[in-house]
PyMOL CGO cylinders between C-alpha atoms (Angstrom):
from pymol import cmd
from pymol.cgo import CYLINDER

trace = [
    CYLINDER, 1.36, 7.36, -5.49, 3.90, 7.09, -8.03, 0.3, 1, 1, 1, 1, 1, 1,
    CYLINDER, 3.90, 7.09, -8.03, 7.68, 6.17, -7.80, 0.3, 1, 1, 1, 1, 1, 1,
    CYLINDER, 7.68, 6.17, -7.80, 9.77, 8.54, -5.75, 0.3, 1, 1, 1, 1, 1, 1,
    CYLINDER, 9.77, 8.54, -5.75, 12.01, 11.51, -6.96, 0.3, 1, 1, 1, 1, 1, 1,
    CYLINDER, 12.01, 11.51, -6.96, 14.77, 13.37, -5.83, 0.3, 1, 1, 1, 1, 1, 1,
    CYLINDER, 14.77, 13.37, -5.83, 14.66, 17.28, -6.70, 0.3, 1, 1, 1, 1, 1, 1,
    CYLINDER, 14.66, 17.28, -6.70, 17.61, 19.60, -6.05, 0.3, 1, 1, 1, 1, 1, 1,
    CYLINDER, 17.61, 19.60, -6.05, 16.53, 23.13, -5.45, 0.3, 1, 1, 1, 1, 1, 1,
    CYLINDER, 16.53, 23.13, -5.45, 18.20, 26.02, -4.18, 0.3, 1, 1, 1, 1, 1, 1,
    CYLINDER, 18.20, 26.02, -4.18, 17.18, 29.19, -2.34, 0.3, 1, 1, 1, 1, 1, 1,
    CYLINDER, 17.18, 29.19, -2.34, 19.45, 32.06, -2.20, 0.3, 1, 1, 1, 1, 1, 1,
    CYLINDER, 19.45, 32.06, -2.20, 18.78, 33.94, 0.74, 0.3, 1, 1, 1, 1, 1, 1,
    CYLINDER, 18.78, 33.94, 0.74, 16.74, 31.49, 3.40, 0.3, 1, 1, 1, 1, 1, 1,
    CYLINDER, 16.74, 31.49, 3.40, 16.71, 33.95, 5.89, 0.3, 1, 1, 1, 1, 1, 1,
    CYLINDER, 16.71, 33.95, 5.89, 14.58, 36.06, 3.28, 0.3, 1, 1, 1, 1, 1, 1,
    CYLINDER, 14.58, 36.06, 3.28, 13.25, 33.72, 2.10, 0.3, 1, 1, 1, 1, 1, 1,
    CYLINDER, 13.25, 33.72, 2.10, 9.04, 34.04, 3.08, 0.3, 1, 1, 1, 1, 1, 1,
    CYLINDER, 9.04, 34.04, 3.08, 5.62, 33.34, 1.24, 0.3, 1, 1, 1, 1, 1, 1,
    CYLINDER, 5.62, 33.34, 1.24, 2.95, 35.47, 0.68, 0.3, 1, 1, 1, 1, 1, 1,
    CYLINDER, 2.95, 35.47, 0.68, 1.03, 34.35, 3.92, 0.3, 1, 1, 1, 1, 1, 1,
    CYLINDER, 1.03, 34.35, 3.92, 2.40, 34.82, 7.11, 0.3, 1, 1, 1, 1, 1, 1,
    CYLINDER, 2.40, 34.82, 7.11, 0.52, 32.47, 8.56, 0.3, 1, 1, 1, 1, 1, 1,
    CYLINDER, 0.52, 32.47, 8.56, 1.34, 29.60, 5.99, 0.3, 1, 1, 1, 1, 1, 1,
    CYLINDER, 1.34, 29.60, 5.99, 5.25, 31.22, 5.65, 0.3, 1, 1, 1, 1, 1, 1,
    CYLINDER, 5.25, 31.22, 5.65, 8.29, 29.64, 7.01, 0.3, 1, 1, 1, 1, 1, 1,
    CYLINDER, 8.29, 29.64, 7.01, 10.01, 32.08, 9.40, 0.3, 1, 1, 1, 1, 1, 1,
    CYLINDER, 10.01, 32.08, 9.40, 13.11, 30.49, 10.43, 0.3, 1, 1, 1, 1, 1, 1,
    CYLINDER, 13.11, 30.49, 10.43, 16.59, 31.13, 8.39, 0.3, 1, 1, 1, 1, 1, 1,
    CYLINDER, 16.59, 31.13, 8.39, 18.56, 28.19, 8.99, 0.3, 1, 1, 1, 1, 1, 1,
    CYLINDER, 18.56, 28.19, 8.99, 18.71, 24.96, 6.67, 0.3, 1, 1, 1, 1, 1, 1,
    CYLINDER, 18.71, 24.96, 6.67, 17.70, 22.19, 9.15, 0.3, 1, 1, 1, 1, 1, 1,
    CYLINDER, 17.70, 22.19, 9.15, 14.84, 24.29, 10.17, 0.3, 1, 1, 1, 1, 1, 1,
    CYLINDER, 14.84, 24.29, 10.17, 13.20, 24.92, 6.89, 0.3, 1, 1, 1, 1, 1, 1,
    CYLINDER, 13.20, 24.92, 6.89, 14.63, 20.97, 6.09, 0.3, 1, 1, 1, 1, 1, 1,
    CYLINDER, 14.63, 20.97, 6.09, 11.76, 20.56, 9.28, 0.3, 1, 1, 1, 1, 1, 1,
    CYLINDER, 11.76, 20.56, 9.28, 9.11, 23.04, 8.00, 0.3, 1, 1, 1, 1, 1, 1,
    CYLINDER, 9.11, 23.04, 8.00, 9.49, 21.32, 4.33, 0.3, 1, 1, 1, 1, 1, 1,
    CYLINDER, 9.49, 21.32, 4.33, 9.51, 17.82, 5.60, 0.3, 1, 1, 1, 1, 1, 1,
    CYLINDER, 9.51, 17.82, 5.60, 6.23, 18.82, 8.08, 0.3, 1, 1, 1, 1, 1, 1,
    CYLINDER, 6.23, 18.82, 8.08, 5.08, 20.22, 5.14, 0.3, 1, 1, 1, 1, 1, 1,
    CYLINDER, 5.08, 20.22, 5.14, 5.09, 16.84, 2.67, 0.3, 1, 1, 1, 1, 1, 1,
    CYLINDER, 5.09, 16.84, 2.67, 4.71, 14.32, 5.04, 0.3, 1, 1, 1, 1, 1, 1,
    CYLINDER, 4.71, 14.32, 5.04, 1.26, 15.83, 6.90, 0.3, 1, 1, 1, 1, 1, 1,
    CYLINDER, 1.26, 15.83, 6.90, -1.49, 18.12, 5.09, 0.3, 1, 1, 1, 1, 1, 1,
    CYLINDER, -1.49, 18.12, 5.09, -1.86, 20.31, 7.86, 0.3, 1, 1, 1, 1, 1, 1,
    CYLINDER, -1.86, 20.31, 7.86, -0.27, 23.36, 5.83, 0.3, 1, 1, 1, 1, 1, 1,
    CYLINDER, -0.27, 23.36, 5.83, -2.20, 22.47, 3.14, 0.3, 1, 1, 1, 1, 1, 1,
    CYLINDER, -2.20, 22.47, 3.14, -5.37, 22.24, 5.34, 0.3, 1, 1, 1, 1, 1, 1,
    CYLINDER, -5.37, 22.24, 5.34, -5.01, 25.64, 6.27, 0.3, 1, 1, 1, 1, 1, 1,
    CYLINDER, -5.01, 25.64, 6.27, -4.38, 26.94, 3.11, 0.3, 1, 1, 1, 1, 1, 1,
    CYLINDER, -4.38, 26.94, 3.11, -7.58, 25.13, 1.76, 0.3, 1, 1, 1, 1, 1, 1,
    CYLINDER, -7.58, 25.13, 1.76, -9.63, 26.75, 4.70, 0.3, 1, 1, 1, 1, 1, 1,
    CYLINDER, -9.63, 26.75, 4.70, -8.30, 30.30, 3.76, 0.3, 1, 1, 1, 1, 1, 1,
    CYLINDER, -8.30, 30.30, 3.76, -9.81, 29.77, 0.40, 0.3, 1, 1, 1, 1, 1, 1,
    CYLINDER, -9.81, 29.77, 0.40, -12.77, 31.43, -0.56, 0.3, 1, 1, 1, 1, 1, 1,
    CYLINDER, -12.77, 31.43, -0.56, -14.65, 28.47, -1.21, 0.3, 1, 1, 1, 1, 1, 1,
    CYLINDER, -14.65, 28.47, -1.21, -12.67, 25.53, 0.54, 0.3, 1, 1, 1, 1, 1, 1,
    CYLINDER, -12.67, 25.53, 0.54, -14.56, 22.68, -0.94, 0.3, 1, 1, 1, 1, 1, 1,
    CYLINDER, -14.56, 22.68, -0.94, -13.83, 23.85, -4.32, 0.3, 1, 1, 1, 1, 1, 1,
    CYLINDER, -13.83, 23.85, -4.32, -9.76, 23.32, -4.46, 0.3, 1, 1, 1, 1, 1, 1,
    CYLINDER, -9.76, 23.32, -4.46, -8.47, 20.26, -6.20, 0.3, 1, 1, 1, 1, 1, 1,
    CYLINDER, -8.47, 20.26, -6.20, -7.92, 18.02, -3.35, 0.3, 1, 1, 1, 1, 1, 1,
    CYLINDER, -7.92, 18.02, -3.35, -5.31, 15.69, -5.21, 0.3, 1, 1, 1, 1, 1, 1,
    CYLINDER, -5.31, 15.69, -5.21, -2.99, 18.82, -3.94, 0.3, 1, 1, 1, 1, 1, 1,
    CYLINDER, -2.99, 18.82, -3.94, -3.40, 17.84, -0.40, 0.3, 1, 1, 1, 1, 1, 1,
    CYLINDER, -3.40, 17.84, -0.40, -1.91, 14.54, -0.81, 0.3, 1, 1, 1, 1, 1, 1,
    CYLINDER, -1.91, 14.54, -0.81, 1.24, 14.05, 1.52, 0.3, 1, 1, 1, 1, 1, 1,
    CYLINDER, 1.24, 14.05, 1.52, 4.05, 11.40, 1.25, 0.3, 1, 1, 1, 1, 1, 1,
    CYLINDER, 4.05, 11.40, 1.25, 4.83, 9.99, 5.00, 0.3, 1, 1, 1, 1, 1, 1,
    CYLINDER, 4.83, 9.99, 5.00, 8.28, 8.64, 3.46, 0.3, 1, 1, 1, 1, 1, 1,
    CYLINDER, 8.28, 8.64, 3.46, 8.96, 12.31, 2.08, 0.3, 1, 1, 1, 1, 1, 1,
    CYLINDER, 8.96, 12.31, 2.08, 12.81, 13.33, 3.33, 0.3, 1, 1, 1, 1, 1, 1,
    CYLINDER, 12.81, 13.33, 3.33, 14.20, 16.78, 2.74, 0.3, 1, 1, 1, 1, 1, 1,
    CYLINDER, 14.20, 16.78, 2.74, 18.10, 17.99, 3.40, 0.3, 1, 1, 1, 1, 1, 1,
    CYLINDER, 18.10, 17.99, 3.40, 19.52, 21.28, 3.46, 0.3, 1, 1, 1, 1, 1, 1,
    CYLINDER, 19.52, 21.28, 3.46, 22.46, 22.65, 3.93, 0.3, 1, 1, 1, 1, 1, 1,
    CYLINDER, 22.46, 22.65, 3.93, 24.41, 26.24, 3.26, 0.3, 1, 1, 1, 1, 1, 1,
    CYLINDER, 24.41, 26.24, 3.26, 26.91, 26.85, 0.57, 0.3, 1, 1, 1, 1, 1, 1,
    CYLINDER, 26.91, 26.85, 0.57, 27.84, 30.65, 0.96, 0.3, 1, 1, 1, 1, 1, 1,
    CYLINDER, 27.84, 30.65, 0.96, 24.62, 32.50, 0.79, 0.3, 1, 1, 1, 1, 1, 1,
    CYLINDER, 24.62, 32.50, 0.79, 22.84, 29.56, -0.86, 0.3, 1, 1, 1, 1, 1, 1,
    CYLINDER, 22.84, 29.56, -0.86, 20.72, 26.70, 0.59, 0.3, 1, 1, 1, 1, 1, 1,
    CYLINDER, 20.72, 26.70, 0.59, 21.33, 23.76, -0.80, 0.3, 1, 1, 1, 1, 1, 1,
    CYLINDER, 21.33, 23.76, -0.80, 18.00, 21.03, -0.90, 0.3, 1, 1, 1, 1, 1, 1,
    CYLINDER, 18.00, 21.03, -0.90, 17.25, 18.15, -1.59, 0.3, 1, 1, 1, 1, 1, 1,
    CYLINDER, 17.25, 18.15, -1.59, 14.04, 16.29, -1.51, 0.3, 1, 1, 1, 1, 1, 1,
    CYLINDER, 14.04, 16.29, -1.51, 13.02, 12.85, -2.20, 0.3, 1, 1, 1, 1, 1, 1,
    CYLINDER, 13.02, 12.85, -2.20, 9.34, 12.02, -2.58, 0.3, 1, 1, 1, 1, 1, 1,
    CYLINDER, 9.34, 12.02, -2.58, 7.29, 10.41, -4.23, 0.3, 1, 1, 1, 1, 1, 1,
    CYLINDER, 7.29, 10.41, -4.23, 4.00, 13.24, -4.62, 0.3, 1, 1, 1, 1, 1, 1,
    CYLINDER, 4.00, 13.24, -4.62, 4.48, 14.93, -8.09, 0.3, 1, 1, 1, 1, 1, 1,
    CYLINDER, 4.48, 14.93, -8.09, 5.82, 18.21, -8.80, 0.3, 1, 1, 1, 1, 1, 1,
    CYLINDER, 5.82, 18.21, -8.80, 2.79, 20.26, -8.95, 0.3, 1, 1, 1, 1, 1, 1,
    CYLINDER, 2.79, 20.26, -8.95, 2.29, 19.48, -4.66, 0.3, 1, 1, 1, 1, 1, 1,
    CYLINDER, 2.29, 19.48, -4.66, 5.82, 19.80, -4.06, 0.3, 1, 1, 1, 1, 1, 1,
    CYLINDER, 5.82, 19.80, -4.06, 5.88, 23.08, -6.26, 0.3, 1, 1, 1, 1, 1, 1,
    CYLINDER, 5.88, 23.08, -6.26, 2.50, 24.61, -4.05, 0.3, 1, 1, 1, 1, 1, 1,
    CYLINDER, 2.50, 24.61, -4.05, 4.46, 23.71, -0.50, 0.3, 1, 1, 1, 1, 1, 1,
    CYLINDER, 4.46, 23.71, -0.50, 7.44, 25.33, -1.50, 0.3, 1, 1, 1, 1, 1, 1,
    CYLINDER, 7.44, 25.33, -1.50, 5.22, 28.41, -2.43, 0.3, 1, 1, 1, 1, 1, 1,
    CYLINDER, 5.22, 28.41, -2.43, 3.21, 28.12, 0.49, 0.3, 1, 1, 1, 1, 1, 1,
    CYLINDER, 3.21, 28.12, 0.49, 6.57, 28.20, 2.64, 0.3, 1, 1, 1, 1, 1, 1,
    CYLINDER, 6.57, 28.20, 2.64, 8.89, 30.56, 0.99, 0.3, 1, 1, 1, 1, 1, 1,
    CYLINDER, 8.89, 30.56, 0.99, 7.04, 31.87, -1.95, 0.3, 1, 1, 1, 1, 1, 1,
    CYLINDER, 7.04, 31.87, -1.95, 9.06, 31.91, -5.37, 0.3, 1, 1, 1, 1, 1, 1,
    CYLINDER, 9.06, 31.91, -5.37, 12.94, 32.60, -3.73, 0.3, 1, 1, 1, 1, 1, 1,
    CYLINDER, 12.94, 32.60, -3.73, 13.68, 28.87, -4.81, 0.3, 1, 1, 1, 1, 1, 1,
    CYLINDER, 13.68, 28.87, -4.81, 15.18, 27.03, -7.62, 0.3, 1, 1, 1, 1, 1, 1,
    CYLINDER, 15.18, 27.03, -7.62, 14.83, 24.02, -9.17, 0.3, 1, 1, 1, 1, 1, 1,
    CYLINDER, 14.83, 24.02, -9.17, 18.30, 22.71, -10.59, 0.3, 1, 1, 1, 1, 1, 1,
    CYLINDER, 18.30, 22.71, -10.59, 17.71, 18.95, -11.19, 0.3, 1, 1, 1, 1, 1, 1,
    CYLINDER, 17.71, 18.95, -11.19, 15.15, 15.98, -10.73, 0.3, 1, 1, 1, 1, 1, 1,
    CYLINDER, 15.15, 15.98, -10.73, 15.97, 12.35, -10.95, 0.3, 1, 1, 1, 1, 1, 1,
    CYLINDER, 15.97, 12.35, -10.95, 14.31, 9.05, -10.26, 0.3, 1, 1, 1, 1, 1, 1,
    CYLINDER, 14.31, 9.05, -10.26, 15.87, 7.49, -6.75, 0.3, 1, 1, 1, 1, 1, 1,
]
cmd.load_cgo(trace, "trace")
C-alpha cells in the first residue's frame, strides 16, 4: 500500500444522499453514521464483495479495487446543510472514489487531498 492521504469531501444533503443500489446504499442521514458506513466500508471488503458478486461476471472485476486499509479513519460532521469529511487512508483514489459511489452515489465532493 502506499503512504496515507487525507481527502476532504463534502456532501450536501446526507440525508439524500443514496447510491444506485439499495442494497450497497447507505441509508442513514447523520454524519457519524455514514463516518461508520464509510469507515466499514475501507477498512473491510465486504461492500465491495457484494458488489463484485452482483456483477455479471464476478471473476472478471479488477480485484486491486477490493483492497481495504484496516488503519482507514473517516470524520464527519454538519456545517448547515453540508457534511463535512474527512478521510485518511492510505488505498488510492480510484477505491476510495468506487466506495463513496457504492454508498451515496455521486452527491459528494472532493475539495482537497494532502499527504498526512
Amino acid at each position: 500500500m502506499s503512504q496515507a492521504q487525507r481527502f476532504f469531501l463534502s456532501i450536501d444533503d446526507l440525508s439524500a444522499a443514496r447510491g444506485e443500489t439499495s442494497d450497497l446504499s447507505f441509508h442513514g442521514s447523520s454524519p457519524d453514521s455514514f463516518a461508520a458506513a464509510l469507515t466499514e466500508a475501507l477498512r473491510e471488503p465486504t461492500l465491495w464483495k457484494r458488489w463484485q458478486n452482483m456483477q455479471d461476471d464476478p471473476d472478471d472485476v479488477d480485484h486491486a479495487m477490493g483492497a481495504s486499509d484496516p488503519d482507514a479513519t473517516v470524520e464527519a460532521e454538519l456545517q448547515g446543510s453540508r457534511c463535512r469529511v474527512r478521510v485518511v487512508t492510505s488505498l488510492p483514489h480510484s477505491v476510495l472514489k468506487h466506495r463513496l459511489t457504492l454508498l451515496v452515489g455521486h452527491h459528494w465532493k472532493l475539495h482537497d487531498v494532502s499527504n498526512v
